[in-house]
DOKEKOL-247492 format. One line per 10 residues: number of its first residue (from 0); their letters; for each residue x, y, z of C-alpha. Coordinates in steps of 0.25 Angstrom, whole numbers, plus 2048, in hexadecimal, padded with zeros to 3 digits. Each point is the difference from the previous one (the first is absolute). Example, Ala and Ser with C-alpha at 12.3 -4.5 7.8 and 13.67 -1.06 7.14 Angstrom:
% residues 2
0> AS> 831,7EE,81F ~ 806,80E,7FE .
//
This chain:
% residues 152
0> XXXXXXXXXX> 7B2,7B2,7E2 ~ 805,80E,7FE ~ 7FC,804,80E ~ 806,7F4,807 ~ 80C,801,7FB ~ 801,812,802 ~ 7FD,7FA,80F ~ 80A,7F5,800 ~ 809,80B,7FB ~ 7FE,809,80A .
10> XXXXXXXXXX> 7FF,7F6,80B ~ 80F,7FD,7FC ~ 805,80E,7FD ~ 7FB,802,80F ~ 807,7F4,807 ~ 80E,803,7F7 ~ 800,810,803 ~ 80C,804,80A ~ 7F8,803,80C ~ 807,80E,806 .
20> XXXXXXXXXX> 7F5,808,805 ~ 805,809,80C ~ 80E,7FC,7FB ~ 80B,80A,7FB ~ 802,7FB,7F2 ~ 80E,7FB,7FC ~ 809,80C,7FC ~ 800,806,7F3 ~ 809,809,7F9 ~ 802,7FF,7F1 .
30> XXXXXXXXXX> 7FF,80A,7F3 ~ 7F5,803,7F7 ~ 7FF,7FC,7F2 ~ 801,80E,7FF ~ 80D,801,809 ~ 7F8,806,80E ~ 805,7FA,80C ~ 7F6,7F9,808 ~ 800,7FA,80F ~ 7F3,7FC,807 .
40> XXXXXXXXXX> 807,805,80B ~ 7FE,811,7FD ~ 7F4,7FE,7F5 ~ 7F4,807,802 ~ 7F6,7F8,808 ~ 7F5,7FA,7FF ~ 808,7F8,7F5 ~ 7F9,7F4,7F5 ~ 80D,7F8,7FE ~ 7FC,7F5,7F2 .
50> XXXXXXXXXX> 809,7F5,7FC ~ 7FC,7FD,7F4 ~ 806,7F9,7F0 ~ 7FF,803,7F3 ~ 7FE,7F0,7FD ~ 7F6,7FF,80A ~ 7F1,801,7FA ~ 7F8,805,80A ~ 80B,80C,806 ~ 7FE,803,7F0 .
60> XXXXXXXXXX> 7F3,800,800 ~ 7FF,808,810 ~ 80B,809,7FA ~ 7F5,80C,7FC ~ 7FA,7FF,80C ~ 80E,803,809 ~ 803,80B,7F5 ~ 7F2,807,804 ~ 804,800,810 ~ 80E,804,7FC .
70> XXXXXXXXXX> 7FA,80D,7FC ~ 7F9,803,80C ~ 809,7FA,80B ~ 80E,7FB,802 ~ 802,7F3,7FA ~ 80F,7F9,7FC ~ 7FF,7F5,7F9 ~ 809,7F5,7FE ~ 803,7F8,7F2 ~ 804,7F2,805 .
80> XXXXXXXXXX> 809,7F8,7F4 ~ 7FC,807,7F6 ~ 80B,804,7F8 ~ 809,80C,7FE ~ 7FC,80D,805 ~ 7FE,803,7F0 ~ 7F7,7F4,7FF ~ 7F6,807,80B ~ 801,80C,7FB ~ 7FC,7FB,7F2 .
90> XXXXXXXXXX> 7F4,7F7,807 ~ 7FC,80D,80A ~ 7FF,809,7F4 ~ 7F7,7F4,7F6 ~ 7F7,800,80A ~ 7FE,810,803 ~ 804,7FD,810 ~ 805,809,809 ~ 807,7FD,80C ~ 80D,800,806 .
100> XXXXXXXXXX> 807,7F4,7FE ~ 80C,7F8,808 ~ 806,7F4,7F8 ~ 802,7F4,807 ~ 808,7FA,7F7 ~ 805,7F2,806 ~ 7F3,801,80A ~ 80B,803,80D ~ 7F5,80B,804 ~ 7F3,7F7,800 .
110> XXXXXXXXXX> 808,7F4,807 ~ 804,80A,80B ~ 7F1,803,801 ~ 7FB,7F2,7FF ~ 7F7,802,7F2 ~ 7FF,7F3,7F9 ~ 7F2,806,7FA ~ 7FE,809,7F7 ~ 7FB,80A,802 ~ 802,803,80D .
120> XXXXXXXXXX> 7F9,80F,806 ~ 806,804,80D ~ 7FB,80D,805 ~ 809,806,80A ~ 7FA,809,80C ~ 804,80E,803 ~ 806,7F9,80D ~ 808,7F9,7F6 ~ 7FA,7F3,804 ~ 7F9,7F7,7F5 .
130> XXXXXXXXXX> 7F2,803,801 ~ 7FC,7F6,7F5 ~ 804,7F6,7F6 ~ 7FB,7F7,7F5 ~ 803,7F9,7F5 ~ 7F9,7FE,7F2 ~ 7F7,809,7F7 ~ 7F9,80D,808 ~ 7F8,809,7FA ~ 803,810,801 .
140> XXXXXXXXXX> 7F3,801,808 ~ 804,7F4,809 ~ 80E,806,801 ~ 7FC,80F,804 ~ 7F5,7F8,809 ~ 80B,7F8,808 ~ 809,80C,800 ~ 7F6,809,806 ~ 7FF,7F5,80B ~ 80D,801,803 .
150> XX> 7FF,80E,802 ~ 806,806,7F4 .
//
């Protein structure tokens, strides 16, 4: 039963995941948790972008495994509906997870990129095209497999 339904899962995540490969991803130009600017538009590339929530079980339980990338590759993440910037910073520093953080906080961001799911991995290109998207739990090795893949 537990493998039908990771399957049933996965089937779904795939068939509810924006489809954007070759695309240029929506603009995006926000600040940091940290007060960094960020824009898609002049950050270094090849680029894993995550949309990701504090409420949602399985970005918790994929969080470690974008915190390890994080620390070998560029990576912004993004915390959707998930309260103030205090409330993630709070929830990034309980769990010991390290990564830069734009907070989406009335979900404007993830609409603008089509994300119902969560989480949703979209692995921009050095072209600056999407190279890659998913949604639902990746482990690190599947995440640094797909992201050698696409040329990172």
């Amino acid at each position: 039963m537990a493998v039908v339904t990771v399957i049933a899962t996965s089937v779904i995540g795939y068939l509810r995941a924006p489809s954007f490969e070759s695309a240029t991803p929506p603009e995006l130009t926000a600040k940091t948790l940290e007060g960094k600017p960020f824009s898609i538009e002049t950050a270094p590339k090849p680029l894993m972008l995550h949309f990701w929530a504090t409420w949602c079980p399985t970005c918790r339980a994929e969080a470690g495994n974008i915190s390890r990338v994080a620390s070998e590759a560029p990576v912004m993440t993004v915390a959707v509906k998930s309260g103030s910037d205090g409330e993630i910073e709070a929830f990034l520093q309980k769990n010991d997870l390290r990564f830069p953080v734009v907070s989406d906080r009335d979900g404007s961001i993830a609409s603008r990129f089509g994300i119902t799911v969560f989480p949703t991995t979209i692995l921009i290109g050095k072209d600056g095209k999407v190279a890659w998207s998913e949604t639902g739990y990746t482990s690190t090795w599947g995440l640094k497999l797909r992201m050698w893949l696409a040329g990172f």
